[in-house]
Backbone as CSV, one residue per row, in Angstrom:
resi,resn,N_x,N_y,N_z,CA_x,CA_y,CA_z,C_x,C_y,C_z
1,UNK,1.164,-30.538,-11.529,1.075,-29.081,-11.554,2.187,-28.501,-10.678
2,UNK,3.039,-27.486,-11.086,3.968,-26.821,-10.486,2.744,-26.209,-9.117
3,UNK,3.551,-26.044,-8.208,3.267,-25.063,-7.323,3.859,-23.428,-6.959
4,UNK,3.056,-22.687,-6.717,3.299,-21.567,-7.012,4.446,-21.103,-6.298
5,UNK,5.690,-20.371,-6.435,6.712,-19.942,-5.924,6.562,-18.907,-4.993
6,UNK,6.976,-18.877,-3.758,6.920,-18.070,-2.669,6.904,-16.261,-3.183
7,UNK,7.910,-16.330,-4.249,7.939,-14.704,-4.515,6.687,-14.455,-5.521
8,UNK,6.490,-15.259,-6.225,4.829,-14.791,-7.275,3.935,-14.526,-5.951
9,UNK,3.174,-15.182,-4.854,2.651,-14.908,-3.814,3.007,-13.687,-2.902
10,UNK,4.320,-13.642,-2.682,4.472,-12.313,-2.062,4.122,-10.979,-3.266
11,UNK,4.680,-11.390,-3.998,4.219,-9.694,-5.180,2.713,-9.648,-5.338
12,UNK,2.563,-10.871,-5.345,0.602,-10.938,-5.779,0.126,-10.123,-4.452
13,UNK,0.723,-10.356,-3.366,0.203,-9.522,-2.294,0.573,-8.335,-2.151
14,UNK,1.586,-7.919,-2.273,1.868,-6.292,-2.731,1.224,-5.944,-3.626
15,UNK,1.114,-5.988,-4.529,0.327,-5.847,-5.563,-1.412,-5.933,-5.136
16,UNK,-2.108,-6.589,-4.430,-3.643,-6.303,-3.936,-3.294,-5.329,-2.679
17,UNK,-2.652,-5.330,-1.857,-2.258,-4.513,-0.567,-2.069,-3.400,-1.271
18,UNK,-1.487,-2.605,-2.207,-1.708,-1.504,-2.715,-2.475,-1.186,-3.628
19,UNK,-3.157,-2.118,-4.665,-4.365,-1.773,-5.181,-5.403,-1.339,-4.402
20,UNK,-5.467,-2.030,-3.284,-6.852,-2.112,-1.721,-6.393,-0.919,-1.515
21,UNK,-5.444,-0.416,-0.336,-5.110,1.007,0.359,-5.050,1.939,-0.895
22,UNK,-4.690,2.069,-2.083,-4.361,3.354,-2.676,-6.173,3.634,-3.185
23,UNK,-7.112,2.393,-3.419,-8.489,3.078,-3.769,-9.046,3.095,-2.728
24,UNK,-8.663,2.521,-1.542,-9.470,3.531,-0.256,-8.927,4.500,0.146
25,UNK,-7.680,4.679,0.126,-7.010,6.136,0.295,-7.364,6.986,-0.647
26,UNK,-7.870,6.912,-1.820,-8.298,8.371,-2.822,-9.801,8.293,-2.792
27,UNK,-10.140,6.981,-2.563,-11.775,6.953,-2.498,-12.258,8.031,-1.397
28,UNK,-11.741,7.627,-0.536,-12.139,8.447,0.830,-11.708,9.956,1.362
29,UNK,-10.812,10.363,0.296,-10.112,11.512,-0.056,-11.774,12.170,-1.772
30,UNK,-12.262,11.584,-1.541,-13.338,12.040,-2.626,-14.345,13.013,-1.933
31,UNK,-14.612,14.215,-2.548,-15.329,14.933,-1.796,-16.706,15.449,-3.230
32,UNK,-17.966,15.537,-2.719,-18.586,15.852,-4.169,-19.099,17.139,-4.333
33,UNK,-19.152,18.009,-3.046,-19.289,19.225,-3.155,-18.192,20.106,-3.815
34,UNK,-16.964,19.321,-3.905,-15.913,19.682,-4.910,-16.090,20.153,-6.144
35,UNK,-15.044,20.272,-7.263,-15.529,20.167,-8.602,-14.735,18.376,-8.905
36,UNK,-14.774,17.706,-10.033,-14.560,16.654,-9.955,-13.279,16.331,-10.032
37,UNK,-12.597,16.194,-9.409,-11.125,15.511,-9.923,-11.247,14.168,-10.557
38,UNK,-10.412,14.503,-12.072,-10.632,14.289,-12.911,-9.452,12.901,-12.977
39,UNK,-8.444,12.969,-12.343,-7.081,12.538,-12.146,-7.617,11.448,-11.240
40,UNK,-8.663,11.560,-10.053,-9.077,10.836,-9.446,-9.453,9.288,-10.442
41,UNK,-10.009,9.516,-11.333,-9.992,8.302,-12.080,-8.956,7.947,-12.590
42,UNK,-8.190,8.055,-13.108,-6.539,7.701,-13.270,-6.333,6.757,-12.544
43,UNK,-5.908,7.655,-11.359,-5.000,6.994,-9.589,-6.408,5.789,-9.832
44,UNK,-7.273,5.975,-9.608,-8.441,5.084,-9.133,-7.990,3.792,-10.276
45,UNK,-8.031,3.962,-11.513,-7.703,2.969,-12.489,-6.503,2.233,-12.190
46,UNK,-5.080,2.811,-11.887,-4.263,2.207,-11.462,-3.921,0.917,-10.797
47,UNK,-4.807,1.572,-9.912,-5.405,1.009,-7.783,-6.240,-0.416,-8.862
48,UNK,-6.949,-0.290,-9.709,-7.563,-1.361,-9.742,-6.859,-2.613,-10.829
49,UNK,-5.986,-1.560,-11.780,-5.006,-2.839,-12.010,-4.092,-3.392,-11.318
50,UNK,-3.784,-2.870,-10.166,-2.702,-3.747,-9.133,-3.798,-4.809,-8.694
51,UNK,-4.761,-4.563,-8.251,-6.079,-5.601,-7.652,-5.911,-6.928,-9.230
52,UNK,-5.949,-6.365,-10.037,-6.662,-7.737,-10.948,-5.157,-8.374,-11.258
53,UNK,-3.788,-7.487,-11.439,-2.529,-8.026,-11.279,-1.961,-9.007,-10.625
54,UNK,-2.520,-9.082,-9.270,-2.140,-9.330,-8.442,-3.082,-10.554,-7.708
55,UNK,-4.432,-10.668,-8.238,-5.606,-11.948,-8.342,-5.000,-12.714,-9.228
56,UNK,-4.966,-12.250,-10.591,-4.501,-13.256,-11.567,-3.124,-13.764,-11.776
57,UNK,-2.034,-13.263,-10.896,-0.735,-14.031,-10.538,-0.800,-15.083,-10.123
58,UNK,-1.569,-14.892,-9.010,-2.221,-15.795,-7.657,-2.765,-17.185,-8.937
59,UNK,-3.534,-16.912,-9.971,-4.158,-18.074,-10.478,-2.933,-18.697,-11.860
60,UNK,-1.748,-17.648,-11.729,-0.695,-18.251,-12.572,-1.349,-17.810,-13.958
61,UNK,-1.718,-16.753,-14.956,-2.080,-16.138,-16.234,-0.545,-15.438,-15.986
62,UNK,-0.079,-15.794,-17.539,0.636,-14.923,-18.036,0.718,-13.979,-18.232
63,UNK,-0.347,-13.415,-18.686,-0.424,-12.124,-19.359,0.038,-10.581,-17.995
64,UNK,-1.020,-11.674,-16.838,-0.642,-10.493,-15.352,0.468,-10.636,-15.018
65,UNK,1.878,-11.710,-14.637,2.858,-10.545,-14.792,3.479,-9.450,-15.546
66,UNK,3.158,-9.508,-16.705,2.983,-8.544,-17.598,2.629,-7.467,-17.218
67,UNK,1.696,-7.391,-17.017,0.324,-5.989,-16.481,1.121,-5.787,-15.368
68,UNK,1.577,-6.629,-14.462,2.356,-6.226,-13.138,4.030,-5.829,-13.298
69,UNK,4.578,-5.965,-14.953,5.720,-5.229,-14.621,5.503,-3.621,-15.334
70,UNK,4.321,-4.147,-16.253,3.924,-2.177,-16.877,3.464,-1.461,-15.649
71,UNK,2.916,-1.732,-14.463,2.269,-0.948,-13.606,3.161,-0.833,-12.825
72,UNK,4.488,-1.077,-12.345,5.474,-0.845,-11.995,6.584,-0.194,-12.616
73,UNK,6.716,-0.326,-13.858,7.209,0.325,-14.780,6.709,1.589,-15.003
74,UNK,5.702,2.041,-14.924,4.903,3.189,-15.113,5.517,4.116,-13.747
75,UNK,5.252,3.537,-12.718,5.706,4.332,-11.294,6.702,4.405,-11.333
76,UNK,7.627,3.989,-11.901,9.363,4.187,-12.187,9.295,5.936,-13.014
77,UNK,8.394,5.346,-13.831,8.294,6.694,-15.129,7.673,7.874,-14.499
78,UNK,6.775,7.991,-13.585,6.207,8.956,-13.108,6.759,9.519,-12.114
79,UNK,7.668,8.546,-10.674,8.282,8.692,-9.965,9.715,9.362,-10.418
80,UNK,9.882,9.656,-11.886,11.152,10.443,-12.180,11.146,12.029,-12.381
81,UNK,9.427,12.227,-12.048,9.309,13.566,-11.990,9.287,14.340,-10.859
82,UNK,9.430,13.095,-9.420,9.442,13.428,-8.135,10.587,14.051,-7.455
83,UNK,10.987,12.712,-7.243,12.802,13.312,-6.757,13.902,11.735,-6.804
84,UNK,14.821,11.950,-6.764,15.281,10.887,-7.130,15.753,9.539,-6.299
85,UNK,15.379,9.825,-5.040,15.263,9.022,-4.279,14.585,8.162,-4.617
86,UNK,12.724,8.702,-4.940,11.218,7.906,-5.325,11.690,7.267,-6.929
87,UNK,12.593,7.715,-7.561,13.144,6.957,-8.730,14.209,5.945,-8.271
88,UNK,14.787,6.000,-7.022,15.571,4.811,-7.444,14.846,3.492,-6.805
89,UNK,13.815,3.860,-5.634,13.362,3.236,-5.053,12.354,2.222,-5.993
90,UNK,11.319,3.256,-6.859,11.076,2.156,-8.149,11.231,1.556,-8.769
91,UNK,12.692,2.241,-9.348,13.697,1.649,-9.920,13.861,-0.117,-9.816
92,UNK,14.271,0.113,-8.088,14.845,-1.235,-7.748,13.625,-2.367,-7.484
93,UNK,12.390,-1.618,-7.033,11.532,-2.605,-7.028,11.071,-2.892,-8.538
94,UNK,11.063,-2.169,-9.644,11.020,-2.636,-10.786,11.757,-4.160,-11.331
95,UNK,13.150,-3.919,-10.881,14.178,-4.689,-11.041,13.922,-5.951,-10.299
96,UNK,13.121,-5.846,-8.697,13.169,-7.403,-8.150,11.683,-7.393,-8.799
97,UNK,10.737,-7.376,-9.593,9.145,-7.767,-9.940,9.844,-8.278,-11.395
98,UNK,10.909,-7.653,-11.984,10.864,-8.280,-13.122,12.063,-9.831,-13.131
99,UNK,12.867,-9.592,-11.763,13.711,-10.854,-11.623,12.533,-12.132,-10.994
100,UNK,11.801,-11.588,-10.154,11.320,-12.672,-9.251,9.949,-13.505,-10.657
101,UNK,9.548,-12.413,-11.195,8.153,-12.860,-12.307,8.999,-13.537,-13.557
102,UNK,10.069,-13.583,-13.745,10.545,-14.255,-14.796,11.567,-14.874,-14.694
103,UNK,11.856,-15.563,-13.712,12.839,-16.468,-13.561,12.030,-17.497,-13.952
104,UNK,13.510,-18.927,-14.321,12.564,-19.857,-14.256,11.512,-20.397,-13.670
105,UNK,11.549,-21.086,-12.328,11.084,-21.287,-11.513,9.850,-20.817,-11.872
106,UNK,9.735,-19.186,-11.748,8.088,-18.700,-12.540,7.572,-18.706,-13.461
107,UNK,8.359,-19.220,-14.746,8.378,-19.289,-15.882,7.486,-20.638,-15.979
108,UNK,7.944,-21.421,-15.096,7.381,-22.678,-14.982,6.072,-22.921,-14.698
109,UNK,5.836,-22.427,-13.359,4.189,-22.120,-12.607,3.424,-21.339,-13.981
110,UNK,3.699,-20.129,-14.538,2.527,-19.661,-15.434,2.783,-20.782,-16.531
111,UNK,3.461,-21.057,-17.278,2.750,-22.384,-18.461,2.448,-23.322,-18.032
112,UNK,2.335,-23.955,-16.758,1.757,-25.015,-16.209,0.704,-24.466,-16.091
113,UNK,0.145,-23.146,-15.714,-1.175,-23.017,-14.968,-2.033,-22.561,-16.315
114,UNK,-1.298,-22.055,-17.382,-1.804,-21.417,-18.193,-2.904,-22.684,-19.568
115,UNK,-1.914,-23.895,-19.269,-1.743,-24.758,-20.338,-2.941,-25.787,-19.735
């Protein structure tokens, strides 16, 4: 069995480190005497595909770097309505999630783990 490559482990952890903080940061930003924010489930949905992105790297499934370059890809797309700083900054982390998840090396670990 391949062993897992230092950068699939580091993204798998970015990837739960901001799934974790962004649904306790809006969770706890929830108020119910409010009316409901509605968007709150969105952000909240997000937050929980970085969590399962970022578990199932960790166990080497294909399919989650996948899910982990659309959910990065997405913040590229949304972050272009911000300012363009927050676009290039996605930008580039777009660029190292999709070099580090598909190089060989990683290419290797998910069909070993998958197979």
């Amino acid at each position: 069995m391949n062993p897992r490559p230092m950068s699939v482990t580091i993204l798998s952890g970015l990837l739960l480190a901001a799934g974790v903080f962004g649904l306790v940061d809006h969770l706890t930003g929830f108020r119910t005497r409010d009316p409901f924010p509605y968007d709150l489930l969105f952000v909240c949905f997000l937050c929980v595909l970085a969590i399962i992105a970022g578990v199932y790297l960790l166990l080497g499934r294909n399919w989650a770097r996948w899910l982990a370059l659309a959910w990065i890809a997405f913040h590229v797309i949304v972050s272009a309505f911000n300012s363009v700083f927050q676009l290039a900054v996605h930008a580039v982390m777009c660029a190292v999630f999709a070099y580090f998840l598909f190089r060989p090396r990683a290419d290797r670990y998910f069909r070993a783990a998958g197979s």
